[in-house]
C-alpha positions as CSV (number, residue, x, y, z in Angstrom):
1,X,-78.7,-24.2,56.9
2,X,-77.3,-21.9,59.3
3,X,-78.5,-18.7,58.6
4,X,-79.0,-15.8,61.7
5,X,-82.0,-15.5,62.8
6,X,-82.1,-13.4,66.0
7,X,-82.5,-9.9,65.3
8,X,-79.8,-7.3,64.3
9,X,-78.4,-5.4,67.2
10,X,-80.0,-1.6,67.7
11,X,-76.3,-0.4,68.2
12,X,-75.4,-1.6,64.8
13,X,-79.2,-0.7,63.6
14,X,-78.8,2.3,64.7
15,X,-75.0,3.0,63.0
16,X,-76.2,2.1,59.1
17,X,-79.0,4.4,59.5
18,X,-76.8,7.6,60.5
19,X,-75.1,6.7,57.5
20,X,-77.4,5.9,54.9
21,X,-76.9,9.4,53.3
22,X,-74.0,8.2,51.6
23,X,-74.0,10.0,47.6
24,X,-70.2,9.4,47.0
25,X,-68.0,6.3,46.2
26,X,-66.9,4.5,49.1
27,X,-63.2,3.2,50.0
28,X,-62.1,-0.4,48.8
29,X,-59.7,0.3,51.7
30,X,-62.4,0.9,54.0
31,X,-62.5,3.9,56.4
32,X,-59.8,4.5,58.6
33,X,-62.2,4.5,61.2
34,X,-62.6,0.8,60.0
35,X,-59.5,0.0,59.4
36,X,-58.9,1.1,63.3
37,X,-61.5,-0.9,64.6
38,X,-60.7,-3.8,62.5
39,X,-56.5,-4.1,63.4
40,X,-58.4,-3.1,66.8
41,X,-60.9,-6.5,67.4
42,X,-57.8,-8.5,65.4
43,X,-55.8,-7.5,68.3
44,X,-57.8,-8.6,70.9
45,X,-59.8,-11.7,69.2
46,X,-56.4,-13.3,67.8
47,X,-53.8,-12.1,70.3
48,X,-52.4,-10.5,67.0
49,X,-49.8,-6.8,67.0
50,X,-51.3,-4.4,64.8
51,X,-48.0,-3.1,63.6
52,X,-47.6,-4.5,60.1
53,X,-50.7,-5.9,59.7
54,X,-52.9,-5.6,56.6
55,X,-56.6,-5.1,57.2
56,X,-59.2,-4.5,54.5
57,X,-62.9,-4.9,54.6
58,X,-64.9,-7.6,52.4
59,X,-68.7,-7.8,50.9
60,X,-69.0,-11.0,53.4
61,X,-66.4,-13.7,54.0
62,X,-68.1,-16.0,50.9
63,X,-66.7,-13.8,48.0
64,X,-63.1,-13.5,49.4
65,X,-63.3,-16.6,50.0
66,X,-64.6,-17.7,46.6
67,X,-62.5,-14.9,45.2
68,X,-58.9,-15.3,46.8
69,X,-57.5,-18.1,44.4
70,X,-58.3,-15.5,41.7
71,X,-57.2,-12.4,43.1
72,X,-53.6,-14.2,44.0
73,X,-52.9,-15.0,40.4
74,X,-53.4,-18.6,40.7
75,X,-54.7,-20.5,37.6
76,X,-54.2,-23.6,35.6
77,X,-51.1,-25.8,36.7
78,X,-51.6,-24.5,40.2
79,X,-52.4,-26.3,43.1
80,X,-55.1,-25.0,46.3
81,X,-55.2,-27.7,49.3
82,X,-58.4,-27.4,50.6
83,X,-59.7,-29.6,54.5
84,X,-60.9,-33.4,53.3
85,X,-64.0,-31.9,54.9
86,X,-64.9,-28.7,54.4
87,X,-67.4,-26.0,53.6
88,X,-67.5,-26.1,49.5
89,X,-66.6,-23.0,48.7
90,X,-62.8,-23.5,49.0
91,X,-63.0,-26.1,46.4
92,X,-65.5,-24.0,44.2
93,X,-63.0,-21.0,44.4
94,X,-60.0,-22.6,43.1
95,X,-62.4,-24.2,40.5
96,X,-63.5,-20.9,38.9
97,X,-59.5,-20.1,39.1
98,X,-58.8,-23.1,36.8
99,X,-56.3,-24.7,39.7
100,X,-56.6,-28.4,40.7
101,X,-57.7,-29.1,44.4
102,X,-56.0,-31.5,46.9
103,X,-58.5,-32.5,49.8
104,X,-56.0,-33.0,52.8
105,X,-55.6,-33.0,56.2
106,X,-51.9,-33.9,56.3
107,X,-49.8,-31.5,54.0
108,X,-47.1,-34.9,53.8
109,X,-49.4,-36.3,51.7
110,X,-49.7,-33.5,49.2
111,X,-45.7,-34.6,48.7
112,X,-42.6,-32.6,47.6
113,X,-44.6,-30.6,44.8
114,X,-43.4,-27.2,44.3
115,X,-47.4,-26.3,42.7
116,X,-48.8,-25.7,45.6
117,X,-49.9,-21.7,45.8
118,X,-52.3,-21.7,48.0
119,X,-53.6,-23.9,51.3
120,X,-57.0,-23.1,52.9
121,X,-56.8,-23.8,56.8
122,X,-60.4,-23.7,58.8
123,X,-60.7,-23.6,62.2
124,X,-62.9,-23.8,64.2
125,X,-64.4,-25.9,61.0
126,X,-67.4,-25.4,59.2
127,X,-69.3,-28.1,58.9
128,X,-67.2,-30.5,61.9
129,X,-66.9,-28.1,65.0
130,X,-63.3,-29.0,64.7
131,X,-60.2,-26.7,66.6
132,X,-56.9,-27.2,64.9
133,X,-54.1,-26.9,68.2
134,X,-51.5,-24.0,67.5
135,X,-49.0,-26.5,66.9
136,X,-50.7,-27.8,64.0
137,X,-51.3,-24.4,62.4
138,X,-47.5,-23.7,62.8
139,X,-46.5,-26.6,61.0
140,X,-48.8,-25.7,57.9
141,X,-47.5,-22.4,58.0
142,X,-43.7,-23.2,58.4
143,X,-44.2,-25.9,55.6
144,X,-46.5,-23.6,53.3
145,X,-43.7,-20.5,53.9
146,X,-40.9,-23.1,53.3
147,X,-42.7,-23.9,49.7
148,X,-43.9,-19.8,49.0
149,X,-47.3,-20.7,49.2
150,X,-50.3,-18.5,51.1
151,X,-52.0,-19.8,53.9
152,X,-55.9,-18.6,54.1
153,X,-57.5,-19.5,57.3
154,X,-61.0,-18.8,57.7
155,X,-61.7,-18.2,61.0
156,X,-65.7,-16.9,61.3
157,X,-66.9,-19.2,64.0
158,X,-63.6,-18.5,65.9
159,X,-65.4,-16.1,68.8
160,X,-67.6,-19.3,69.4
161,X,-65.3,-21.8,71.5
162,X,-67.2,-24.1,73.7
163,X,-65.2,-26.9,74.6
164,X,-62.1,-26.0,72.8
165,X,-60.7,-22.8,72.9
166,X,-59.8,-21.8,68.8
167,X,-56.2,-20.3,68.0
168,X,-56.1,-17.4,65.0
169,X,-53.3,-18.0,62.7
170,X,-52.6,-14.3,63.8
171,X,-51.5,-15.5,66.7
172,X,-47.6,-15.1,67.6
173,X,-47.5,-18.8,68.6
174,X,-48.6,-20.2,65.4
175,X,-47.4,-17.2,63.0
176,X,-44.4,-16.8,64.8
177,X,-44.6,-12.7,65.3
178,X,-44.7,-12.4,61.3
179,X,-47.4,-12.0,59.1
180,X,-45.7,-13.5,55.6
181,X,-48.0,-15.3,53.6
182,X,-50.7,-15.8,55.9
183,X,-54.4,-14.1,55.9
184,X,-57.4,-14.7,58.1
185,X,-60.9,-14.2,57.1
186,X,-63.5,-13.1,59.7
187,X,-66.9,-12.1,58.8
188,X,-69.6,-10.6,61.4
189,X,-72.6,-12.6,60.1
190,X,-72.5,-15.2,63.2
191,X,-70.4,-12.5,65.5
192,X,-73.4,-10.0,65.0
193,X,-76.3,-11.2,63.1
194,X,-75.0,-9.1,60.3
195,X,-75.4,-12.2,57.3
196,X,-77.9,-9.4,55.6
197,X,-75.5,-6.8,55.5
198,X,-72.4,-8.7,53.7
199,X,-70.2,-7.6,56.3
200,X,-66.3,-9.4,56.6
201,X,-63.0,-8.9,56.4
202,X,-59.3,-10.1,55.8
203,X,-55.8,-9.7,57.8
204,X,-52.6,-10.4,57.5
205,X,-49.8,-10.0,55.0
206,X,-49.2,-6.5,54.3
207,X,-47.9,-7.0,51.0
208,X,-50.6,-9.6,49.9
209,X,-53.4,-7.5,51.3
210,X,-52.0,-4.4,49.2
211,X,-52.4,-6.7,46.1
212,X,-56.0,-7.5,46.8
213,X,-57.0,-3.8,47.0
214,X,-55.2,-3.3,43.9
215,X,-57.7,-5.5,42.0
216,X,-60.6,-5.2,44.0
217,X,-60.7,-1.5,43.3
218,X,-60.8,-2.4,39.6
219,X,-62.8,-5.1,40.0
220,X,-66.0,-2.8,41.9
221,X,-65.8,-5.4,45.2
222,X,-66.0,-2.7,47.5
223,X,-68.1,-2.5,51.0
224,X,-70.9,0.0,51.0
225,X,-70.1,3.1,52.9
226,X,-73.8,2.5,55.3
227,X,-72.3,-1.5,55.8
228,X,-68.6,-0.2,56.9
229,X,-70.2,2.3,59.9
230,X,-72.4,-0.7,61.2
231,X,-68.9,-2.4,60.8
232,X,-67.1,-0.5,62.9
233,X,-70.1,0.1,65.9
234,X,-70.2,-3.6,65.5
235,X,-66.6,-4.5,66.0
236,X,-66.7,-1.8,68.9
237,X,-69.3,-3.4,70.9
238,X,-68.7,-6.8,72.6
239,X,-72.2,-6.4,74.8
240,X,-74.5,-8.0,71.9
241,X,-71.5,-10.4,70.9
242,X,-71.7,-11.6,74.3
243,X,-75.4,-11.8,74.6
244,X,-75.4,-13.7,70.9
245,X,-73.2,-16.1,71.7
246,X,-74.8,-17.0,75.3
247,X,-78.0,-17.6,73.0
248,X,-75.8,-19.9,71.0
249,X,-74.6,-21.6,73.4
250,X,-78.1,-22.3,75.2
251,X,-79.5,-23.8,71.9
252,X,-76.6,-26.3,71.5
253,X,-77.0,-27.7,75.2
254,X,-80.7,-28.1,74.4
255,X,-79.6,-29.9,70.4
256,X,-76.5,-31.8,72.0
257,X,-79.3,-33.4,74.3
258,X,-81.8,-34.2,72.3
259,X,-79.7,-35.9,69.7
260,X,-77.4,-38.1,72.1
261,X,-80.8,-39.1,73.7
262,X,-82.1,-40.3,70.0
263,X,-79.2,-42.5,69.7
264,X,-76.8,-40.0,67.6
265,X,-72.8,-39.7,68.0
266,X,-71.6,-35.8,68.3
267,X,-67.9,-35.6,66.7
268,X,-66.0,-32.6,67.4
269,X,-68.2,-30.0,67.7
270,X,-66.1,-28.3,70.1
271,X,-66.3,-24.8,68.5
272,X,-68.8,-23.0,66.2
273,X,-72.4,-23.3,65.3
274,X,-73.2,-26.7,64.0
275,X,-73.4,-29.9,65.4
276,X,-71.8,-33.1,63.6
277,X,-73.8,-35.9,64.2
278,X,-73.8,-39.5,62.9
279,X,-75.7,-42.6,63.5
280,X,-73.4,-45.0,61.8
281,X,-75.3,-45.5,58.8
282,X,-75.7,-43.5,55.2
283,X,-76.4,-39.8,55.5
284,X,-79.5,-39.8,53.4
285,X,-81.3,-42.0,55.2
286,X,-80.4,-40.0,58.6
287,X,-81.5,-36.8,56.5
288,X,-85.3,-39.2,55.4
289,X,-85.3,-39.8,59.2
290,X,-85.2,-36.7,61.1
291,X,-87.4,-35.3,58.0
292,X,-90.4,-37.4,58.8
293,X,-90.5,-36.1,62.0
294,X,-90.0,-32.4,60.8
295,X,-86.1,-31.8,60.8
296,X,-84.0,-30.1,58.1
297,X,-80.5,-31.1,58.7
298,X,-77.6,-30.7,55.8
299,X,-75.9,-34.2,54.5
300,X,-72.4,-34.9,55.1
301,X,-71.9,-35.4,51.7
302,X,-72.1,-32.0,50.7
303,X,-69.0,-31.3,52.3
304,X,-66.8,-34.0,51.4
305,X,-66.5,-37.7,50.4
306,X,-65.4,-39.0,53.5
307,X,-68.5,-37.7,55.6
308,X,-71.0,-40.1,53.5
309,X,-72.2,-41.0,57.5
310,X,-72.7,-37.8,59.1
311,X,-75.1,-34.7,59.1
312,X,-74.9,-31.2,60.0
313,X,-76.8,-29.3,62.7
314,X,-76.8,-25.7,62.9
315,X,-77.7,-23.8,66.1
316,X,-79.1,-21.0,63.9
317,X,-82.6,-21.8,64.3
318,X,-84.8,-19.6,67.3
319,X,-85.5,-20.9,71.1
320,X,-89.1,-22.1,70.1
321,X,-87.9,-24.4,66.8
322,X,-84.9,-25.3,69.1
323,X,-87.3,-26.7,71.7
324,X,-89.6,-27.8,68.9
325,X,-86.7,-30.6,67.6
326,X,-86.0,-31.5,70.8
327,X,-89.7,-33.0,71.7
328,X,-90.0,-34.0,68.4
329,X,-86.7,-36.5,69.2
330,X,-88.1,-37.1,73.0
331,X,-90.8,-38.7,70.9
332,X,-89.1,-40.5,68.1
């Protein structure tokens, strides 16, 4: 389901354990050792300035992201646009908010409503592989900054380019130089292996990340202190990042094979760690299929109406069960 499982780099290992004698109350702000670190790998992972922009540390990606509608205010009578296909939690979020979702693509089609609070970009996309161009981003931002609506853009997978090279909302080409109304949510779960640790973060608007500290101090969602110094020997380090992502992309040459050789369709797939596959029939029986021979794979329904034909692959999955799927389709 796409879950690490290579181990946690000693660096990082190493960084938690110098600070596991930790009696006081951490910062909801983080560190500014953090904080550094994070503006730091913003800077050079989205081609973002780190003057005027808002940083601040998060128990994962999965709460903020579950969280956000909340945080902003947004309630009953509001509107969130979430992807037409998408990772659930976007829709679940504005759910426990009491806002009404709009699954779209195309932001015309949303129409001249002036509801709209909140609209959740993700690229690359969880579960499709897909990489939004910066001149698509731009255009949701000019038209969600033209409305005063937020644009949250979770970007976890986007170190993980393979054939498409993924553009941060952060960056000057799609935000323009300004940071108004726009956040991006990284976590460090795929980056570093760190899903166990609950280890993300947000960027962006100043002013709106100065409004989510304000409640998350009251609300208790604050990193532990051990989590933000693995943080920041994480963020530091780009050797294991490197070395984790060649191991990704080994695994999905190996998958991508397989599959197209068993008869599947890849769609997108260009970035991140899944593989979208189809076979031109109903997902459940693809899921029955690949079962019978010993494969897990998610349904395409769980992510959306319109994917009722495909099936996600994740790449999380060790060299020996990687090679295991592969002669178990060799043999299909």
């Amino acid at each position: 389901m796409g879950t690490p499982v290579d181990p946690v780099p000693e660096v990082i290992r190493q960084a938690l354990a110098d600070a596991s004698d930790a009696p006081g109350y951490p910062l909801t702000a983080g560190t500014p050792a953090l904080r550094a670190a994070i503006a730091a790998w913003v800077s050079r992972a989205c081609g973002a300035g780190v003057d005027g922009l808002g940083v601040l540390p998060t128990i994962g990606s999965k709460e903020m992201v579950a969280w956000l509608p909340t945080l902003l205010g947004i309630g009953p009578g509001d509107v969130v646009v979430v992807p037409s296909i998408a990772y659930p939690t976007y829709e679940d979020g504005a759910r426990l908010a009491g806002a009404t979702v709009v699954r779209t693509d195309s932001l015309t089609s949303v129409g001249p409503t002036s509801r709209v609070r909140l609209v959740w970009v993700n690229s690359p996309g969880n579960p499709t592989g897909r990489v939004l161009p910066a001149a698509h981003l731009r255009k949701v931002v000019d038209w969600a900054r033209e409305r005063g609506a937020v644009v949250a853009s979770d970007e976890c997978y986007l170190p993980l380019g393979w054939s498409a090279e993924p553009v941060s909302v952060l960056s000057p080409q799609v935000s323009g130089g300004s940071y108004d109304g726009v956040l991006a949510l990284h976590s460090l779960s795929k980056r570093s292996n760190l899903a166990g640790y609950r280890a993300g973060f947000v960027a962006g608007d100043p002013a709106l990340v100065a409004e989510l500290l304000k409640v998350r101090k009251h609300a208790g969602m604050i990193v532990p202190a051990p989590v933000q110094a693995a943080m920041v020997a994480a963020l530091q380090d780009e050797r294991h990042a490197d070395e984790q992502r060649e191991r990704y992309r080994a695994r999905r040459e190996v998958l991508t094979a397989a599959f197209t050789g068993a008869g599947f369709t890849v769609e997108h797939s260009e970035a991140g760690l899944y593989l979208w596959l189809t076979r031109g029939e109903d997902c459940w029986q693809t899921v029955d299929w690949l079962a019978r021979r010993g494969i897990l794979v998610a349904a395409g329904v769980f992510y959306g109406p319109s994917a009722g034909q495909y099936v996600r692959v994740a790449l999380t999955e060790t060299d020996e069960h990687v090679a295991a799927v592969a002669g178990r389709l060799a043999h299909a």
